[in-house]
N, C-alpha and C positions, 0 to 999 in steps of 0.2 A: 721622715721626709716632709720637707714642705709643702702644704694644701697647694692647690691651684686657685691664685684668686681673680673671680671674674666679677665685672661691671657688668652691669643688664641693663642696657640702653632699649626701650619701649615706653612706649604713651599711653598703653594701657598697663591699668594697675593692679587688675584682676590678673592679668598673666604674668605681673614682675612677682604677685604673690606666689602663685604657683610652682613657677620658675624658681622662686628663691630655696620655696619648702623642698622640692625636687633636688637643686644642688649640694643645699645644706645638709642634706641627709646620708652623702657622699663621704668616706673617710678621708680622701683627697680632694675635694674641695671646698670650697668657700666663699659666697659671697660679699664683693668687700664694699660695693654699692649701688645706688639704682639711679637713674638717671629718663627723661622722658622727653629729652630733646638732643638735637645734632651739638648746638656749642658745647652745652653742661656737660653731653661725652665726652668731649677732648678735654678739657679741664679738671673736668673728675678722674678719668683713667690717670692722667698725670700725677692727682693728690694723691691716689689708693696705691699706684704703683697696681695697676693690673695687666694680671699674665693674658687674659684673656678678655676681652669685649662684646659680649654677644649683641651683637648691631641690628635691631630691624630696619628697614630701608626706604620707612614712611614713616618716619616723624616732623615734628615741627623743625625748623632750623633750616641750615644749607643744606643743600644736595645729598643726598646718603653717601655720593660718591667723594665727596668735599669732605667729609664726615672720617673717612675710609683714609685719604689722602693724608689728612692732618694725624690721626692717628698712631700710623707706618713712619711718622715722622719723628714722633717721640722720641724721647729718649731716657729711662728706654721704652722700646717701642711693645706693646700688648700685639695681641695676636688677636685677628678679627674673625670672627665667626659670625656670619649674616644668616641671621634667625627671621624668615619670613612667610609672607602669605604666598608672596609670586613664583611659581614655575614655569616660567618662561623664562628659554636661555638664555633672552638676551639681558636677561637681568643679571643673571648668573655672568655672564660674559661683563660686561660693566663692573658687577663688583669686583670680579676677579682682578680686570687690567689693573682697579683703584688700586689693588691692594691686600685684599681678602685673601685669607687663608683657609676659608671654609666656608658654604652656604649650604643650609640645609632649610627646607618647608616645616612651616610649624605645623603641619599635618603628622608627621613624622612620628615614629614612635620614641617614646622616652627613653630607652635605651641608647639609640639612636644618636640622641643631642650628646648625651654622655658618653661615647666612642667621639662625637665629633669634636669636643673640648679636650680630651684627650690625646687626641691626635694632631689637631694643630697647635696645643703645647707643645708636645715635642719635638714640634717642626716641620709636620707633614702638611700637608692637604686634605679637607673632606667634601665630598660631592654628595650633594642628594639630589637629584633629582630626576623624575620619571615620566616620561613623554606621554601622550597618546597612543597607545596602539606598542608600546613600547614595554619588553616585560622585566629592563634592569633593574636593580634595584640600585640607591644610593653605595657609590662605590667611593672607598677609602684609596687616595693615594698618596704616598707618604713620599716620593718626589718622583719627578719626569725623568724617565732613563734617558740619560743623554750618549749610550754604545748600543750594540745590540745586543742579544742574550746572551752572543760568545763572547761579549766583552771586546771588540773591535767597534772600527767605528760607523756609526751608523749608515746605511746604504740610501743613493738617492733616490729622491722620489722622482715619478715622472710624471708630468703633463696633467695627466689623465687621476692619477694616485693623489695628488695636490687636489685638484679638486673634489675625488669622492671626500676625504679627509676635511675643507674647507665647510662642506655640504653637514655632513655626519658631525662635526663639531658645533654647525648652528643648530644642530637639534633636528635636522632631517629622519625622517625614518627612511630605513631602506628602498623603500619604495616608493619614498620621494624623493629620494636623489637619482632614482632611476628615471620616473617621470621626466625632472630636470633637465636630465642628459641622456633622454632619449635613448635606453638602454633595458638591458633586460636588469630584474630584482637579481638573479645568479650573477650578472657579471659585477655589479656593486659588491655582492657577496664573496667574489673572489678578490677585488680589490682591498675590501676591508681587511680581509685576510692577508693579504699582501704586506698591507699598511702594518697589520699586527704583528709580522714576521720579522718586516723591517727596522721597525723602530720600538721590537718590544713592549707595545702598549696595549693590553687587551681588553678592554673596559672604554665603553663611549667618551665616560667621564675622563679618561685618562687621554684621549684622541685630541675633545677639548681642550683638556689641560696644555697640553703640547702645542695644538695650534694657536695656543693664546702668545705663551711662550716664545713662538717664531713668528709671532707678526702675522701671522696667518689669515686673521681676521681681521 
Protein backbone atom coordinates (compact mmCIF):
# COMPACT_ATOMS: atom_id res chain seq x y z
CA UNK A 1 0.00 0.00 0.00
CA UNK A 2 1.10 3.31 -0.63
CA UNK A 3 2.83 5.60 2.28
CA UNK A 4 0.86 8.69 3.05
CA UNK A 5 2.72 11.53 1.87
CA UNK A 6 2.80 14.71 3.80
CA UNK A 7 4.37 18.36 3.56
CA UNK A 8 5.13 19.95 6.89
CA UNK A 9 4.55 23.54 6.44
CA UNK A 10 6.29 25.34 9.81
CA UNK A 11 8.87 28.07 10.45
CA UNK A 12 10.50 26.39 12.96
CA UNK A 13 13.06 23.98 12.14
CA UNK A 14 13.67 22.49 15.28
CA UNK A 15 9.98 21.02 14.93
CA UNK A 16 10.00 20.14 11.11
CA UNK A 17 13.08 18.02 12.45
CA UNK A 18 11.11 16.33 14.80
CA UNK A 19 8.04 16.06 13.05
CA UNK A 20 9.90 14.53 10.08
CA UNK A 21 11.95 11.72 12.42
CA UNK A 22 8.42 10.98 14.02
CA UNK A 23 6.51 10.49 10.48
CA UNK A 24 9.39 8.74 8.82
CA UNK A 25 9.42 6.28 11.23
CA UNK A 26 5.88 5.19 10.25
CA UNK A 27 5.47 2.15 7.90
CA UNK A 28 2.76 4.26 6.17
CA UNK A 29 4.10 7.26 5.96
CA UNK A 30 6.45 9.65 4.45
CA UNK A 31 7.57 12.87 4.41
CA UNK A 32 7.75 14.28 0.93
CA UNK A 33 8.65 18.01 1.95
CA UNK A 34 9.14 20.98 4.18
CA UNK A 35 8.13 24.19 3.61
CA UNK A 36 8.25 27.43 6.25
CA UNK A 37 6.05 29.85 4.76
CA UNK A 38 2.27 30.29 3.45
CA UNK A 39 3.14 30.73 -0.68
CA UNK A 40 6.00 27.87 -0.64
CA UNK A 41 2.85 25.63 0.73
CA UNK A 42 0.78 25.94 -2.02
CA UNK A 43 3.44 25.50 -4.49
CA UNK A 44 5.17 22.73 -2.87
CA UNK A 45 2.13 20.52 -1.96
CA UNK A 46 1.42 20.90 -5.68
CA UNK A 47 5.14 19.68 -6.81
CA UNK A 48 5.20 16.66 -4.11
CA UNK A 49 1.61 15.81 -4.94
CA UNK A 50 0.93 15.66 -1.11
CA UNK A 51 -1.86 13.60 0.43
CA UNK A 52 -1.68 15.51 3.35
CA UNK A 53 -0.31 19.10 4.68
CA UNK A 54 0.25 19.56 8.08
CA UNK A 55 -0.31 23.62 8.20
CA UNK A 56 0.66 25.67 11.26
CA UNK A 57 -1.37 28.78 11.22
CA UNK A 58 1.41 31.51 11.94
CA UNK A 59 3.78 31.59 9.40
CA UNK A 60 5.26 34.10 7.23
CA UNK A 61 3.01 34.60 3.94
CA UNK A 62 -0.92 35.11 3.57
CA UNK A 63 -3.42 34.55 6.10
CA UNK A 64 -3.30 30.67 7.26
CA UNK A 65 -6.71 30.87 6.07
CA UNK A 66 -5.59 32.12 2.29
CA UNK A 67 -3.21 29.37 2.89
CA UNK A 68 -6.08 26.79 3.72
CA UNK A 69 -8.22 28.19 0.77
CA UNK A 70 -5.69 27.86 -1.99
CA UNK A 71 -4.73 24.60 -0.98
CA UNK A 72 -8.50 22.77 -1.12
CA UNK A 73 -8.22 24.25 -4.38
CA UNK A 74 -5.62 22.01 -5.83
CA UNK A 75 -5.85 19.66 -7.93
CA UNK A 76 -5.57 17.45 -6.66
CA UNK A 77 -6.31 18.79 -3.68
CA UNK A 78 -4.05 17.38 -0.06
CA UNK A 79 -5.86 17.26 2.91
CA UNK A 80 -5.13 19.98 5.66
CA UNK A 81 -4.24 19.02 9.04
CA UNK A 82 -3.72 22.38 11.17
CA UNK A 83 -0.78 21.62 13.52
CA UNK A 84 -0.83 24.39 16.24
CA UNK A 85 -0.05 26.26 19.30
CA UNK A 86 -3.83 28.01 19.48
CA UNK A 87 -6.83 26.36 21.37
CA UNK A 88 -9.11 28.73 21.12
CA UNK A 89 -12.22 27.76 19.01
CA UNK A 90 -12.41 30.35 17.26
CA UNK A 91 -9.26 29.44 15.43
CA UNK A 92 -10.47 26.06 15.18
CA UNK A 93 -13.74 27.46 13.64
CA UNK A 94 -11.90 29.65 10.98
CA UNK A 95 -9.65 27.01 9.83
CA UNK A 96 -12.34 24.70 9.58
CA UNK A 97 -14.99 27.06 7.36
CA UNK A 98 -11.20 27.66 5.18
CA UNK A 99 -11.22 24.26 4.64
CA UNK A 100 -9.28 22.11 7.07
CA UNK A 101 -9.93 18.70 7.74
CA UNK A 102 -8.17 18.48 10.98
CA UNK A 103 -6.73 20.77 13.88
CA UNK A 104 -4.96 19.37 16.55
CA UNK A 105 -2.52 21.44 19.39
CA UNK A 106 0.95 20.77 19.33
CA UNK A 107 0.73 20.14 22.92
CA UNK A 108 -0.78 16.86 21.95
CA UNK A 109 0.54 13.57 22.25
CA UNK A 110 2.40 11.93 19.38
CA UNK A 111 0.11 9.24 18.99
CA UNK A 112 -2.37 11.57 18.57
CA UNK A 113 -0.97 13.57 15.43
CA UNK A 114 -0.56 10.02 13.90
CA UNK A 115 -4.50 8.95 14.37
CA UNK A 116 -4.96 12.58 13.11
CA UNK A 117 -3.12 12.13 9.50
CA UNK A 118 -4.80 9.03 9.42
CA UNK A 119 -7.88 9.92 9.68
CA UNK A 120 -8.13 12.84 7.42
CA UNK A 121 -6.57 10.81 4.71
CA UNK A 122 -9.26 8.67 4.53
CA UNK A 123 -11.62 11.26 4.58
CA UNK A 124 -12.68 11.94 8.02
CA UNK A 125 -12.32 14.85 10.30
CA UNK A 126 -9.99 15.12 13.52
CA UNK A 127 -10.68 17.54 16.40
CA UNK A 128 -8.42 18.23 19.42
CA UNK A 129 -9.17 20.37 21.36
CA UNK A 130 -9.75 20.86 25.22
CA UNK A 131 -11.49 23.85 26.96
CA UNK A 132 -10.92 25.03 30.45
CA UNK A 133 -12.82 23.35 32.96
CA UNK A 134 -13.64 21.05 30.29
CA UNK A 135 -12.58 17.20 30.58
CA UNK A 136 -13.01 15.89 26.60
CA UNK A 137 -10.60 14.89 25.13
CA UNK A 138 -9.70 15.53 21.21
CA UNK A 139 -12.49 13.53 19.40
CA UNK A 140 -12.21 11.86 15.97
CA UNK A 141 -14.89 12.41 13.54
CA UNK A 142 -14.91 10.67 10.44
CA UNK A 143 -18.19 12.67 8.97
CA UNK A 144 -21.43 14.68 10.32
CA UNK A 145 -24.42 12.33 10.42
CA UNK A 146 -26.70 13.87 8.36
CA UNK A 147 -30.36 11.22 9.61
CA UNK A 148 -30.62 10.22 13.06
CA UNK A 149 -29.49 7.06 14.63
CA UNK A 150 -32.70 5.26 13.17
CA UNK A 151 -31.62 6.25 9.95
CA UNK A 152 -34.66 8.64 9.16
CA UNK A 153 -34.40 12.02 8.86
CA UNK A 154 -33.08 14.33 11.19
CA UNK A 155 -35.80 15.94 13.75
CA UNK A 156 -35.92 19.81 14.13
CA UNK A 157 -34.40 21.82 16.46
CA UNK A 158 -36.15 24.41 18.27
CA UNK A 159 -35.69 28.08 19.36
CA UNK A 160 -34.04 27.32 22.41
CA UNK A 161 -31.94 23.75 21.10
CA UNK A 162 -30.29 26.19 18.24
CA UNK A 163 -29.08 28.19 20.60
CA UNK A 164 -27.72 25.89 23.54
CA UNK A 165 -26.09 24.07 20.23
CA UNK A 166 -24.80 27.75 18.83
CA UNK A 167 -23.27 28.52 22.43
CA UNK A 168 -21.72 24.71 23.12
CA UNK A 169 -20.17 24.92 19.44
CA UNK A 170 -18.18 28.23 20.25
CA UNK A 171 -16.48 26.50 23.03
CA UNK A 172 -18.95 27.49 25.84
CA UNK A 173 -18.91 25.19 28.85
CA UNK A 174 -22.07 24.22 30.32
CA UNK A 175 -22.14 26.63 32.57
CA UNK A 176 -21.63 29.18 30.50
CA UNK A 177 -24.11 28.87 28.32
CA UNK A 178 -26.32 28.59 31.29
CA UNK A 179 -25.08 31.91 32.65
CA UNK A 180 -25.84 33.28 28.87
CA UNK A 181 -29.31 32.19 28.88
CA UNK A 182 -30.14 32.73 32.18
CA UNK A 183 -30.83 28.98 33.01
CA UNK A 184 -30.17 26.39 35.23
CA UNK A 185 -26.48 23.99 34.34
CA UNK A 186 -29.47 20.79 34.37
CA UNK A 187 -31.54 22.46 31.86
CA UNK A 188 -28.36 22.93 29.30
CA UNK A 189 -27.79 19.51 30.25
CA UNK A 190 -30.97 18.12 29.08
CA UNK A 191 -30.89 20.19 26.12
CA UNK A 192 -27.51 18.94 25.18
CA UNK A 193 -28.95 15.66 25.41
CA UNK A 194 -31.70 16.57 23.20
CA UNK A 195 -29.47 17.93 20.69
CA UNK A 196 -27.47 14.52 21.02
CA UNK A 197 -30.58 12.34 20.39
CA UNK A 198 -31.64 14.49 17.57
CA UNK A 199 -28.98 14.74 15.41
CA UNK A 200 -26.93 11.82 16.51
CA UNK A 201 -23.87 13.79 17.46
CA UNK A 202 -22.41 12.95 20.85
CA UNK A 203 -19.04 14.62 21.27
CA UNK A 204 -18.61 18.75 21.63
CA UNK A 205 -16.31 18.31 18.59
CA UNK A 206 -18.90 16.67 16.65
CA UNK A 207 -21.85 19.61 17.78
CA UNK A 208 -19.05 21.97 16.29
CA UNK A 209 -18.57 20.23 13.44
CA UNK A 210 -22.33 20.29 12.49
CA UNK A 211 -22.92 23.90 13.38
CA UNK A 212 -20.19 24.92 11.01
CA UNK A 213 -21.75 22.82 8.57
CA UNK A 214 -25.35 24.54 8.79
CA UNK A 215 -24.28 27.95 8.86
CA UNK A 216 -24.74 28.01 12.46
CA UNK A 217 -22.10 30.17 13.23
Amino acid sequence: MPSIRILIADDHAILRTGLRMLIDAQSDMSVVGEVADGTETVSRAGEVQADVVLLDLTMPGPPATVTIERLVRLDPSPRVLVLTMHDDPVYLRTALQAGASGYIVKKAADVELLSAIRVVHRGGTFVNLTRPGETEPGQTIRQVPRASPAGGQPKPLSRRELEVLRLLAQGHTNQEAADRLAVSIKTIETHRKRLSDKLGLKSRAELFRFAVEARLL
